[in-house]
C-alpha positions, 0 to 999 in steps of 0.5 A: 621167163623162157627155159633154154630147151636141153641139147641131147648131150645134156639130156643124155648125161642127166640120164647117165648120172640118174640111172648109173650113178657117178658123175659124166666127165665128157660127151661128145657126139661121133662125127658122122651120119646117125646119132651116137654118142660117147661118153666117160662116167666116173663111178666108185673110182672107176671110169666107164666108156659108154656109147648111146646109139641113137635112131637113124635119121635119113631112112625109117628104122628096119626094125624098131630101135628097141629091138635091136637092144632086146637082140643085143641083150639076149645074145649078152645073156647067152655068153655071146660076145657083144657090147654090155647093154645098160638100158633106154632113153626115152629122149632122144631115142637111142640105148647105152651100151659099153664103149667097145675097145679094139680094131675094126679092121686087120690093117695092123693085124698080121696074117696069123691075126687075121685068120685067129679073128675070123675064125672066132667070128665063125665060132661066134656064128655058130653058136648063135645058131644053135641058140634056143628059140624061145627067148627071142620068141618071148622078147618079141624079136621078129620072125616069119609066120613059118620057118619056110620064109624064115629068109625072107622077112628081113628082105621084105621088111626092107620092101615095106619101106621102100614102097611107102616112099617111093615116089619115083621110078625105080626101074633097077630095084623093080627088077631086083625085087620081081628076080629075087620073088621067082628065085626064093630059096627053100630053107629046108626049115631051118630058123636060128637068131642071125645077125643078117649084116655079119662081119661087123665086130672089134678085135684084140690080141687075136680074138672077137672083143664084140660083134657090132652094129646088130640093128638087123638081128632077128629071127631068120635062114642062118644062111643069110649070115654066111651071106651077108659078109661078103659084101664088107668082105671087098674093104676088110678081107676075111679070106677065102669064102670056100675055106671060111664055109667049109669050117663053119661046116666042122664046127656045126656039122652041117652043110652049108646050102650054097644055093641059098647062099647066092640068092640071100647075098644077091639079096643083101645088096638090095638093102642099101638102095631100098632103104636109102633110094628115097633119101638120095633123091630127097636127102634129109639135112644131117644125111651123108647124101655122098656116103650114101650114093656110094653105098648104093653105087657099089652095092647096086654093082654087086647085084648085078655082078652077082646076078651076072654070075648066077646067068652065066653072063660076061659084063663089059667094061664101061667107057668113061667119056671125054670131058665135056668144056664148061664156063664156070669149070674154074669157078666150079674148082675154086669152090672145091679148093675153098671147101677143101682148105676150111678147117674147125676144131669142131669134128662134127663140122668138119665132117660136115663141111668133107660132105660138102666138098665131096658134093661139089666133086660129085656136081663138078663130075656131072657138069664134066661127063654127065651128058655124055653118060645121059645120053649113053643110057638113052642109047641102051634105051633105045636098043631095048625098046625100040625107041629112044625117050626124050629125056633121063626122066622119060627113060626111067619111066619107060624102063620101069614099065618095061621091067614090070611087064616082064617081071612075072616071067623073066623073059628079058634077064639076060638083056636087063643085067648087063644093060643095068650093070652098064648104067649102074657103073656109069652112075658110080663114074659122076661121084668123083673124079676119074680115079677117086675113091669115090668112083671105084668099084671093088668087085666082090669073091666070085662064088665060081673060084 
């Protein structure tokens, strides 16, 4: 007689109920891109929020999953605010923690509010930096060779990933990458635990319930934790960077390297596409392909806004062009209005089907605007090369062979940057209509204002 194979949710309650006691009252799993879980556990009386945090399931882990729990554990233990880690489950692959209660965000936070959380957030910051070494160092959490690259294993670990998949030219992450190889920062020997994808936590009654989402923790520059946020910092709002450094400088007593602070932001924005670029090509089934090119869209804007920034070099708008006429236009919209209207009691489905309608958007938008997009990036092409490629394939091979050739040196920057900001945001303009959320760009805070 066949055995119905267990779902994840009953084999995750069967490890709640063996490991912590009591019985599970609910599970349900949380309608979006990677596997997590919430579950109640009645025990003794009392009811426990818990959340199972699974692997990712569109791009290779950056460190293993298990570290991440290790990091979360060790900052519990050093009275640093973060979710309570209750162990590992072998299958599926994921950790319990507690449910953190909270806001995310300040959209109903008053000023007052807003300024008490983040500056607990820097106080958090700081005291993870001057944590001891050594603990880490035991449970195997990751770090550089030296503390002279202490800010570069992250970024490299990232490269390792998108090097084993790439399979395609990727002529703007080739680029990035040979910048940021001539421009390293010097660390001046500095090494301390650092969250690296900061500005992540809840909060309540004015102060840090738990800092959140620390798969990126290790061992770096704590730098790159003073940069990393200001890439969230264009949709939550943290203030005023100039006034948050110069606090985090009272309250450690020493200065904040704002040199290493531009090149570690500049390679930050890196991170979406190099662990994602294989996936929007190839998109696994469960992958939020939309959420995804929107993550890469707008990050891959702010490197070149940033890069802009550091040549001293003004961008240009860029035009959006004429709707092209189509034959099947109108069906094209019905079955947007149709995706649009379905409605389930199931919120993993309805997630699912939101996906769904913002790819018919994004085809629709391609069908509208999309040649006359191609063809402006051939135009720009043509301008650099001296000739124009067949097709959009064509131009990216060319493009990529052009970018390596000039990596070592560097020779060509200052055309590279606005003509790559040009089809970047061109890229950003087919997610959606005119106008969408989907389609516009929040620059980040300047380092010069």
């Amino acid at each position: 007689m066949s055995v119905t194979p267990q779902s994840p949710a009953e084999k995750i309650t069967a490890w709640l109920e063996a490991k912590l006691g009591g019985r599970v009252l609910r599970i349900s799993r949380q309608s979006r891109w990677r596997p997590v879980w919430f579950a109640d556990l009645e025990r003794n009386g009392e009811t426990l929020a818990l959340c199972v945090r699974g692997e990712r399931t569109d791009m290779p882990m950056i460190f293993p999953l298990d570290h991440e729990m290790r990091f979360q554990a060790l900052l519990q233990q050093h009275g640093i605010p973060v979710a309570k880690v209750h162990g590992w489950i072998d299958d599926p692959r994921a950790y319990v923690m507690d449910r953190v209660p909270g806001s995310e965000d300040f959209s109903k936070s008053t000023e007052e509010e807003r300024q008490a959380v983040v500056d607990d957030y820097l106080q958090m910051l700081a005291r993870i930096h001057q944590l001891p070494l050594e603990p880490f160092v035991a449970a195997g959490i990751r770090r550089a060779p030296e503390p002279g690259q202490s800010g570069r294993i992250g970024i490299q670990r990232y490269e390792e990933i998108y090097r084993s998949r790439k399979r395609n030219p990727e002529p703007f992450m080739e680029f990035c990458l040979g910048w940021l190889k001539r421009h390293w920062p010097d660390t001046r020997g500095r090494e301390a635990p650092v969250l690296w994808d900061t500005g992540q936590f809840h909060h309540a009654g004015g102060r840090i319930v738990a800092a959140l989402d620390l798969e990126l923790g290790h061992l770096g520059d704590p730098m790159m934790d003073l940069a990393g946020w200001r890439i969230r910092d264009t949709v939550i709002g943290y203030g005023d960077f100039k006034r948050l450094y110069g606090r985090y400088e009272e309250l450690t007593g020493r200065p904040v390297d704002m040199d290493a602070i531009r090149i570690y932001y500049f390679a930050f924005t890196l991170t979406n596409h190099l662990a994602l670029g294989a996936a929007l090509r190839d998109p696994a089934p469960e992958s939020d392909l939309m959420i995804n090119l929107r993550w890469c869209s707008e990050t891959d804007l702010f490197a070149t806004e940033a890069l802009a920034e550091i040549l001293g070099i003004e961008l240009a708008e860029v035009a959006v062009p004429a709707v092209s006429p189509s034959p099947v236009a109108r069906s094209h919209e019905h079955l947007i209005q149709s995706l649009r209207q379905i409605k389930t009691g199931d919120d993993y489905v309805n997630h699912q089907l939101h996906v769904a309608f913002r790819l018919a958007r994004h085809l629709q938008r391609h069908e509208e605007i999309g040649a006359a997009l191609e063809a402006a990036d051939l135009d720009d092409l043509e301008a650099l090369l001296g000739q124009r490629p067949s097709n959009w394939q064509g131009g990216e091979e060319e493009l990529e062979r052009f970018v390596l050739a000039d990596a070592g040196t560097g020779q060509y920057d200052r055309a590279l940057v606005p003509l790559f900001y040009r089809r970047n945001r061109r890229a950003q303009l087919l997610l959606g209509p005119e106008g969408s959320a989907m389609t516009r760009h929040f620059p980040a805070q300047r380092f010069d204002t």
